[in-house]
N, C-alpha and C positions, 0 to 999 in steps of 0.2 A: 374667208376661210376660218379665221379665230371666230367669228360668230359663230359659225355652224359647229367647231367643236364644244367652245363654251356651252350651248345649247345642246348639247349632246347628253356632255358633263353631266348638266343641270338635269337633264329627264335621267339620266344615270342614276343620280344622287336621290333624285322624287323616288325612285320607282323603287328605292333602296329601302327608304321610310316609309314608303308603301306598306312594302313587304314586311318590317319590322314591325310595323303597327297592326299589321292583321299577324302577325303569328304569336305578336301579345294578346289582341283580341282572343287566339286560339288556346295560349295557356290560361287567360282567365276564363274562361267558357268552362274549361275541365277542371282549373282550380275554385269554383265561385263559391263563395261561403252563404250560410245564411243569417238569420238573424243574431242565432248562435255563435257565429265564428266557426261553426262547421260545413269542410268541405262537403261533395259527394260521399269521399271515398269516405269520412271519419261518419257519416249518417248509415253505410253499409255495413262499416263494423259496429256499430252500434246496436243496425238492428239484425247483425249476423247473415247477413244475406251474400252466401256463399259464391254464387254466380256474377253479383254485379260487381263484390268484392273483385271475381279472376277477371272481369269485363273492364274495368278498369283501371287493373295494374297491368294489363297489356294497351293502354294509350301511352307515349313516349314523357307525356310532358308533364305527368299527375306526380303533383307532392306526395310524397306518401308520410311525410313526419313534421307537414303541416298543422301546429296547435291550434286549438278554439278559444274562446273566450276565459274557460274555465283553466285551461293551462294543460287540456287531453288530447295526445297525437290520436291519430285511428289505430292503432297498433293496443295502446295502453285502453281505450274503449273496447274492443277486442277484449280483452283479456278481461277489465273489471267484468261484463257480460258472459263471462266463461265461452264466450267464442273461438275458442282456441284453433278453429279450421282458418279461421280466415287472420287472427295473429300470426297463424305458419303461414299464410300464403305472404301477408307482410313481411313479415322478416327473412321470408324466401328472396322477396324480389331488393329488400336491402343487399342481400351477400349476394344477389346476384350483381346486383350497379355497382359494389364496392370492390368486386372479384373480375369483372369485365367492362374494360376499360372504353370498346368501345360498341357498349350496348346504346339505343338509341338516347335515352334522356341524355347519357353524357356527352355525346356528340352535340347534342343539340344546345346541351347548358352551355358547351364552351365556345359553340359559335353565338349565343347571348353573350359571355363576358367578353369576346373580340370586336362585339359589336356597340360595345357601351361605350356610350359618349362621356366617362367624365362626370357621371350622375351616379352617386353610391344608392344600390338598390339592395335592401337588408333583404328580400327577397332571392336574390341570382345570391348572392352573399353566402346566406345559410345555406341555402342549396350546396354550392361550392365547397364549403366548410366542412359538412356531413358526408361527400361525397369523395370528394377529389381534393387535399387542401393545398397543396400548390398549385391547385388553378386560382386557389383564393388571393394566395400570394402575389400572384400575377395580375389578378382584378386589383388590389391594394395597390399594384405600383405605380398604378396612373391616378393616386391624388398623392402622390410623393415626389418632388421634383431637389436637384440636390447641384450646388455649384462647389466650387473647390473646399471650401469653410462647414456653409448650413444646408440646411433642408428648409423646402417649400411644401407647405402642404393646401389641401385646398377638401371642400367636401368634410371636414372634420365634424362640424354641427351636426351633420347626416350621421355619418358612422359613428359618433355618440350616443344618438337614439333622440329623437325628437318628443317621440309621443310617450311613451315609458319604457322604464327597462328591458324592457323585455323585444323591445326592436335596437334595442343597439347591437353592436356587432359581437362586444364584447360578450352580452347572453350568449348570441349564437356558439359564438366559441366553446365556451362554456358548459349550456346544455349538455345534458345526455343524449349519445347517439343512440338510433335502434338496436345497435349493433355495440356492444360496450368494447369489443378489442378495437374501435377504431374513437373510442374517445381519445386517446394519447396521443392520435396522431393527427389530430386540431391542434394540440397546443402549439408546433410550432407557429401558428401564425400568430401569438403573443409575442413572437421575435424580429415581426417586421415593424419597421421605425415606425407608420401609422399608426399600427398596436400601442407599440410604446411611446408615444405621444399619447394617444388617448387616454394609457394609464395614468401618465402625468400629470395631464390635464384635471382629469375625474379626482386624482390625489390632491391637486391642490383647492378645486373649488368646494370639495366638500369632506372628503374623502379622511385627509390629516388633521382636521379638527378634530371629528368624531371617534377615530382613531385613539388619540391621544388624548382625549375625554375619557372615552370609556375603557382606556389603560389607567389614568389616574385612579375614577371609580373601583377598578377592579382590583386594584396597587390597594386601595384605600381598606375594602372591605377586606382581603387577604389580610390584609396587616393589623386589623378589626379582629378576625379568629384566630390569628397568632397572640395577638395581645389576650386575649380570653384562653390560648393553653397554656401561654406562660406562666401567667397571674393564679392560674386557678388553683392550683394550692398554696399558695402564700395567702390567698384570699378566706379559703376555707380557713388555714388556720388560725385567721385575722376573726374570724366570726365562729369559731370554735371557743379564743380565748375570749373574745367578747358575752357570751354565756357565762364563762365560767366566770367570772368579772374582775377578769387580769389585766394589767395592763400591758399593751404591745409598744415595744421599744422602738423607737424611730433609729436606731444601730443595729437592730437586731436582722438574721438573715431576711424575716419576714418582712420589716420594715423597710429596710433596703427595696427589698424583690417592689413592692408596693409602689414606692418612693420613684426607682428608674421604670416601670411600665408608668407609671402618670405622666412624668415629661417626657420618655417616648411618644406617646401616644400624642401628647400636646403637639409636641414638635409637627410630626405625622400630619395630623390635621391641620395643623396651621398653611402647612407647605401646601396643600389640597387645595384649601379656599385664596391661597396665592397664586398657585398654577392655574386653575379654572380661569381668576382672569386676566391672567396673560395668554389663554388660548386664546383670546379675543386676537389677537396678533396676528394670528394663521388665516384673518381672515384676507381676502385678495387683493380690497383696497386697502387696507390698514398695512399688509404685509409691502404692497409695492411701496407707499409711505416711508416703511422703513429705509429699504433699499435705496430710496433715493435719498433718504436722509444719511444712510452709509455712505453712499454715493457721490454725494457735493453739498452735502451740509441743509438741503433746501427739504423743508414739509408740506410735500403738495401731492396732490391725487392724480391719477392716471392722465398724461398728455402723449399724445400719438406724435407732437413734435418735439418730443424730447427723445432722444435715444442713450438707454444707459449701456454700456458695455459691460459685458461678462454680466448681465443682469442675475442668472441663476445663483453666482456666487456671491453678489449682494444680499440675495434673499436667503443662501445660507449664515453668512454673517448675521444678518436680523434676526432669525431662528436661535440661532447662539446669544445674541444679547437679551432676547425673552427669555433664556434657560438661566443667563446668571442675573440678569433682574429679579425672577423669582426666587435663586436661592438668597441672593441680598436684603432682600423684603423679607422673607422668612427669617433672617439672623437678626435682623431689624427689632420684629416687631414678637419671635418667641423667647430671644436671652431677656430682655424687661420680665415678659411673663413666668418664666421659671425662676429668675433670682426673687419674683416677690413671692411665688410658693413657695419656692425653698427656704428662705430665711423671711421674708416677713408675713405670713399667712400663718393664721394658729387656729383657723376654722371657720364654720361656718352653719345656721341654722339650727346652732345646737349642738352638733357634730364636729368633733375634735379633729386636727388638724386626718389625721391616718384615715379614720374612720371619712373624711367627705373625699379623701383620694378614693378608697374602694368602692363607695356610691357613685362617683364620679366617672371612675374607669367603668362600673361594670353598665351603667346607666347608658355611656354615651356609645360605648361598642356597642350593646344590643340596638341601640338606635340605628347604629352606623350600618350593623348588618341587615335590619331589618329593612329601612328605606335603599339600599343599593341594590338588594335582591328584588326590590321590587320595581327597584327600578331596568334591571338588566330583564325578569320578566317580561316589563313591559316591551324594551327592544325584541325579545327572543317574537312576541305577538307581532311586532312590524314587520322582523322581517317574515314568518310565516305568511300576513296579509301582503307581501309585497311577491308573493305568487299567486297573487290574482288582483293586479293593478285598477283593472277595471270598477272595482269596487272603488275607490278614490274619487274615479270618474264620476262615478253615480251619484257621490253624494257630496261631490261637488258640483254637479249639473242641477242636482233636485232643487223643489220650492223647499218653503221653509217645513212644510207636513214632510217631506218628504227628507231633509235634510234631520227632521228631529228622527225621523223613523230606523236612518241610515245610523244615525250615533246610536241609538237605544240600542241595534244590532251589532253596532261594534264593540260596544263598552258588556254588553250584561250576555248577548246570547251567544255571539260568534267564538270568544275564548272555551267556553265550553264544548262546542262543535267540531274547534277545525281540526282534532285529532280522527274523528269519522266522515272529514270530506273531501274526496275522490283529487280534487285539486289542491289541495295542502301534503298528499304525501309524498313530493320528494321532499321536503323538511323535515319530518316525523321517518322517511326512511334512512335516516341520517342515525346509530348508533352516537355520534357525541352531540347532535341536538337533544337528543334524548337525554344523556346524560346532563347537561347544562340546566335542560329544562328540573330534572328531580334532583340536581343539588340547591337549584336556585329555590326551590319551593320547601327543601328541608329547611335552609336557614330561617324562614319564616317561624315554624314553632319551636327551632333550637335557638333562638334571640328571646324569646319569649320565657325558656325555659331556663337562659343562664340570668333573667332576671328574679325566678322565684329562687334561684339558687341561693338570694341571699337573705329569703326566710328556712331557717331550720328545720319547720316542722314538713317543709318538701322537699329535703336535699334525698331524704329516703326512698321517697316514694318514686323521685321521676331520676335517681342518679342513674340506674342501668340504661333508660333510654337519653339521656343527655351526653353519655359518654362514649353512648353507639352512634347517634347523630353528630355528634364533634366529630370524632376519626372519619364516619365515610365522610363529610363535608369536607375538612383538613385536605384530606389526601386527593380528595377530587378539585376542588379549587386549585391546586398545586398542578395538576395533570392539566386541567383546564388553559392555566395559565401559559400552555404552550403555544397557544393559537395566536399569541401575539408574538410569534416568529414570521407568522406568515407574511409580514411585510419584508423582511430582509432577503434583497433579491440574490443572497446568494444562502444564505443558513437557511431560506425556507423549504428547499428542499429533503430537510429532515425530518418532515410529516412525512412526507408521501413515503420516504425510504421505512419510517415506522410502522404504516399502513402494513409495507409488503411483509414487513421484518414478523410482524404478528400475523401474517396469514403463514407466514413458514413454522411460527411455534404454532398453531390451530393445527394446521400438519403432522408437527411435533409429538403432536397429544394422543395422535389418533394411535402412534406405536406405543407412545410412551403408557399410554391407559392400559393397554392390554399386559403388559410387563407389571405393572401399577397395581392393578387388579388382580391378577395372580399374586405374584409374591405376597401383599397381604394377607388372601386368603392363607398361604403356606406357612409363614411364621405365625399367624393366629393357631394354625391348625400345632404344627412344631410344639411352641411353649405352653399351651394347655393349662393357661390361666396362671402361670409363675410366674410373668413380671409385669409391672403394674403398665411397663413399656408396650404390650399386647396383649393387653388384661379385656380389650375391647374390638372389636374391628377397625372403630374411629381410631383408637388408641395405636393398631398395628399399621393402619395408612396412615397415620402423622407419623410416625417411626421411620417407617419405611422410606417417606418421601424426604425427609433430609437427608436419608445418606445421596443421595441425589448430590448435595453441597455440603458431603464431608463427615457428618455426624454418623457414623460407623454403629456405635454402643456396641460394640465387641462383647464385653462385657454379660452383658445380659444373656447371652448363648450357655454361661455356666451355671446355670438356673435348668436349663432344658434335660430331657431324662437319655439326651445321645451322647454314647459313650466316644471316649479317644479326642479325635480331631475331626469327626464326622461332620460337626455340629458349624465348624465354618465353612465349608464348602455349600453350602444354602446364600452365605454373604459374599463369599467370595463370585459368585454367579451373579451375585445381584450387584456389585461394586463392577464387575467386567459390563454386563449387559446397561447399566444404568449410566453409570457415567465415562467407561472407555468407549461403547458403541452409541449409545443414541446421545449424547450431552455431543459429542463429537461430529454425528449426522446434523445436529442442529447448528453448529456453526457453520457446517462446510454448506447445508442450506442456506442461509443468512449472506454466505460470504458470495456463494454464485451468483443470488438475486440482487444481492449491492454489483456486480461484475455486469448484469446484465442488463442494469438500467442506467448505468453509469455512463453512457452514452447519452439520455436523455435525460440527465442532471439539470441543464441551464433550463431545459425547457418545462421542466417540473417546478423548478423553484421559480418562475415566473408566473406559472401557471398556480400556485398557494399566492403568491401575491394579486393574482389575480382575481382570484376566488375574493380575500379579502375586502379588497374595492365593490367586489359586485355585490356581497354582502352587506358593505357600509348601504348600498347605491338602495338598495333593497329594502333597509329601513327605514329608509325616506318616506318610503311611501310617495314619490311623488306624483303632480299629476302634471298634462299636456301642460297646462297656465304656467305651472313650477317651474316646470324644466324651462319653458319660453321664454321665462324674464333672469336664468343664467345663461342662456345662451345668446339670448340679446340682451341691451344693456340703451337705458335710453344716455340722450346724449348729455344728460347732465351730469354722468358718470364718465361717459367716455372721452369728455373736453372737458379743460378745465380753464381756469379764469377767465375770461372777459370774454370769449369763445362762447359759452355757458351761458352769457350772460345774455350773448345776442340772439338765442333760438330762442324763438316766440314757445309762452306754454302751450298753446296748443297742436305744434309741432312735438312740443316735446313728447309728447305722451302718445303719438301716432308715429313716428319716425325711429326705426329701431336700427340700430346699428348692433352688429356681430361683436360677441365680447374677444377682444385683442388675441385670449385665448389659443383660439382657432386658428388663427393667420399669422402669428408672429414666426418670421423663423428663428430657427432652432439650431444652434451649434450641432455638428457630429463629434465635438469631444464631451459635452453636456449630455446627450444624448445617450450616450455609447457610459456616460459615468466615468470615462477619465481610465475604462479598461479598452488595451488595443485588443482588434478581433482576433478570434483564437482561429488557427489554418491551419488543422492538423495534417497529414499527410494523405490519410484514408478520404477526409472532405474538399484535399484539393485534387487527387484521383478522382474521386467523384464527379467535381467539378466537370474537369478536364474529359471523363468520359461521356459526360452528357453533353460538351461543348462536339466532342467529336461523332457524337451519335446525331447531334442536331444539323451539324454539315453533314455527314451522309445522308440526313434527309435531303435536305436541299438539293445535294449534288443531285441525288434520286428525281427529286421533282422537277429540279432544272434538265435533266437526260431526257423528263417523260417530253417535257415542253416541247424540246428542241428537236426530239423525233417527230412529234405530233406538227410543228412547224415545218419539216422537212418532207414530212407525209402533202403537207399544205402545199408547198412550193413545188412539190411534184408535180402535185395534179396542176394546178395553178398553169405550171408549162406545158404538161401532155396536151391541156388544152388549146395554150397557145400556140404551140404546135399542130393541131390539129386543124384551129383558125385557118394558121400561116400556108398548112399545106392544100385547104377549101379553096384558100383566097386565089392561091399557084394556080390548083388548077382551071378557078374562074376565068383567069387572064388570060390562058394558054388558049 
């Protein structure tokens, strides 16, 4: 009897994988790409074909915001083609999947994720993601496993992205939906432990180097154009008195001013080329090195039989001995060099001791600006190219014609293109990529221009534009430098709050202009050219717009030809309407929109930190080979001493083992960051309502069961019954 039901089982189980492998045979049949990376349905919006478009958004199982090669859903091909019939019919059938819960795809996706053995499929994933994201949540909990302490994970190297960025999960997350109201409501899956694992992960293998690289860099050049506004009139007048052929006092305010931007700047710099290499530190094996040298005093590389305890916080201590190593090395090696310019240095090449600080400073800033800006260029080009990975592929697959052909394209003709290529514009439709991009390309000829600045005979000719290129640089560099908040998993939510905070003043504007715009015309029109305050138009809107913040000029009204008190009652309308009614609509805007997103705070500010990462990830550029040799690790890495010593090289180089990464577990107070979870009262109602909504399912389904059993056991008897009373009367 146990044979026949095992065998039962068994053709149960077959006929189950069957079925699961023909109805993938059936979604790849409707999903199949071509050479391109283009589905059916992305070759119908392409070529606007109205009918096959409706023909196959009525199949259950078609992607519809499946990308190609080039990084184009069928929706956004639609559109470049001015197809706009078959774009509505797309984003018809998105709000219809995302508004009816249970239309046929999502029935069907969710019986894919209940059927998933344990294999991360970035496919069923995104789907999930764009769709439904607590079914995502739900697919994520089965490579999460958790005992009293830590978490197990498993499938991690998958949910990373094997082949490029652009298949890991964290893209998916990420990505823009078809439907932009349901981006926000991906982010929470940056909040399940998998997620944040993966963050952590991606942070430490690549993620926090580059990071705090290109903070340094960015620290450095900022501190490069502050040192050029500071200096720039002490310097001028340092080469004003040099003309006149004065001599400049090393006491005098000038000298001074000279004197502290030189060892500023020194200090500055020296710290830069100290910290750069103590980045080296942050790398994985060097950083565990430390830890375990925190740890029991011993300098040895990663061993799978050694277990450190509280390893996390070893590796924070190591982080902290790299931070005061560097400032130690820095007091080290810049008090020598400032005590011998300060007192014993009296010049150099000719140039008296003042005069080679001013060539010095102004020399080494324009340099500093110039190679950083071009160095941040060159990042802003990677990540652009790292929305189209495949490129990477190509010319690292090619021969050598074909490899030189690939760099000639990358270097001389692609920079100039990818602001007109259909697959580089969510980069360029970014407002502060844009921005980044045209500050980084000012600095180029404003480094160039604060170098002629110290021949005389062009301080004339180029100072109006050298002083307009300073300020917007200054003030954008400064704005700029906010995006390195986006790591702080709790302050980085004050982008996204500024995002909304400026789309309330863009609102703002739309009353405020038309108030704006009258009253100017009206006091132009009033004072009739009597005061120099509304001598213009220009002149009567810059008037008009600071009493906005105070600046009244009352005054100026006894110039006007209106007799008595008539003449304030024009300000008195404009101080009421200006700043008691619309300055006042603009906070109480501000203040609702912080009220109404303030619910999804944690998961905004994970979600900039997120962006972050996938950004670093993005510059990489990498390709399949890249990613494969961090995410395995041969074993001359993975074992160390005499272990090491005994795999043959020819294993070694064939035999990969998963980097520690992936499978270590993982504290839940490490994890969680040392904050307990927050259970507010509304999320434990929640809870508790969907805990009770999911028993009266059951209850439901267990009722249908038991009647449909009891319908069973009826018959079952009427019939036995009917037997018993055939058999009766056979006898009789």
């Amino acid at each position: 009897m146990g044979a026949i039901l095992a065998a039962v089982e068994h053709s149960r189980m077959a006929i189950a994988v069957s079925y699961r492998s023909l109805e993938g045979a059936r979604v790849n049949a409707i999903n199949a790409v071509d050479g391109k990376g283009r589905t059916a349905l992305a070759r119908a919006c392409h070529d606007g074909n109205f009918e096959e478009v409706l023909q196959l958004l009525s199949h259950p199982h078609i992607d519809i915001a499946l990308e190609d090669d080039s990084g184009m859903s069928p929706i956004e091909w639609a559109i470049k083609h001015n197809h706009h019939a078959c774009a509505s019919l797309v984003r018809n059938e998105a709000y219809f999947r995302a508004s009816h819960r249970e239309n046929a795809f999502q029935v069907h996706l969710r019986a894919e994720l209940q059927c998933a053995d344990a294999v991360f499929d970035e496919r069923l994933f995104r789907q999930a993601v764009e769709t439904d994201p607590s079914a995502a949540m739900k697919y994520l909990d089965q490579f999460a496993s958790s005992d009293r302490y830590y978490y197990h994970f498993s499938q991690l190297d998958a949910i990373y992205g094997r082949k490029n960025v652009k298949s890991s999960a964290l893209y998916a997350i990420l990505n823009s939906n078809i439907l932009p109201a349901q981006d926000e409501a991906k982010y929470v899956c940056l909040q399940h432990v998998v997620m944040q694992r993966i963050l952590d992960i991606k942070w430490e293998l690549f993620a926090e180097r580059m990071y705090y690289f290109q903070l340094l860099i960015f620290g450095l050049m900022m501190t490069a154009m502050t040192m050029v506004i500071a200096s720039s009139y002490a310097i001028a007048v340092y080469i004003e008195k040099e003309q006149l052929d004065e001599i400049v006092d090393e006491d005098s305010a000038t000298g001074i001013t000279i004197r502290l931007m030189f060892h500023l700047w020194s200090v500055i710099c020296i710290y830069c080329l100290v910290a750069k290499a103590q980045l080296r530190g942050l790398t994985p094996e060097y950083l565990y090195r430390l830890a375990r040298w925190q740890h029991d005093g011993v300098w040895a590389p990663f061993d799978r039989n050694v277990t450190i305890p509280s390893l996390s916080l070893h590796k924070s201590y190591a982080k902290w001995y790299l931070f005061k190593r560097s400032i130690v090395v820095t007091l080290l090696v810049a008090t020598p060099w400032c005590a011998y310019i300060g007192f014993g240095f009296t010049g150099a090449l000719g140039i008296e001791k003042l005069g080679f600080m001013v060539l010095a400073t102004v020399m080494s800033t324009a340099g500093v600006l110039l190679v950083t800006a071009l160095y941040f260029l060159l990042l802003e080009y990677r990540e652009i190219l790292g929305e189209d990975p495949w490129i990477h592929e190509r010319r690292a697959n090619a021969g050598l014609c074909g490899w030189l052909f690939w760099t000639f394209v990358l270097i001389f003709l692609l920079p100039l293109a990818t602001p007109f290529m259909r697959r580089y514009k969510k980069y360029f439709g970014s407002w502060f990529n844009i921005l980044q991009l045209l500050t980084y390309i000012c600095i180029v000829p404003f480094a160039l221009l604060s170098i002629l600045c110290l021949v005389p005979e062009f301080q004339g000719l180029i100072k109006d534009v050298y002083l307009c290129l300073g300020a917007f640089i200054t003030l954008s560099l400064w704005m700029l430098s906010l995006q390195y908040l986006e790591v702080n998993k709790t302050a980085g939510y004050l982008l996204p709050m500024l995002m909304d905070a400026l789309g309330d003043v863009w609102d703002f504007l739309v009353f405020y202009g038309v108030f704006q715009c009258g009253l100017t015309c009206a006091f132009y029109f009033i004072f009739q050219q009597k005061s120099d305050n509304y001598k213009t138009l220009w002149a009567s809107f810059r008037t008009t717009y600071f009493v906005l913040y105070g600046d009244n000029n009352v005054d100026d009204f006894a110039e006007t030809d209106l007799e008595g008190d008539l003449w304030l009652r024009p300000r008195m309308f404009h101080c009421a309407v200006m700043v008691v009614l619309l300055l006042n609509l603009l906070l109480a805007m501000m203040n609702k929109t912080v009220d109404r997103n303030w619910d999804k705070i944690h998961a905004r500010a994970l979600s900039s930190y997120a962006r972050c990462v996938l950004r670093l990830e993005m510059m990489l550029g990498q390709t399949e080979a890249e990613r494969d040799s961090i995410i395995f690790l041969t074993p001359k890495w993975y074992y160390s001493g005499a272990v090491a010593e005994h795999i043959p090289i020819n294993q070694n180089a064939s035999l990969r083992l998963l980097n520690p990464a992936f499978t270590e577990p993982i504290s839940k107070h490490d994890l969680a960051g040392g904050e307990l979870p927050e259970r507010s009262t509304d999320d434990e109602n929640k809870r508790l309502a969907a805990q009770v909504a999911e028993l009266k399912a059951q209850n439901a389904a267990l009722r249908t069961a038991m009647e449909t059993s009891n319908e069973r056991v009826d018959h079952k008897l009427d019939k036995l019954t009917a037997l018993l009373l055939g058999l009766h009367e056979k006898t009789e």
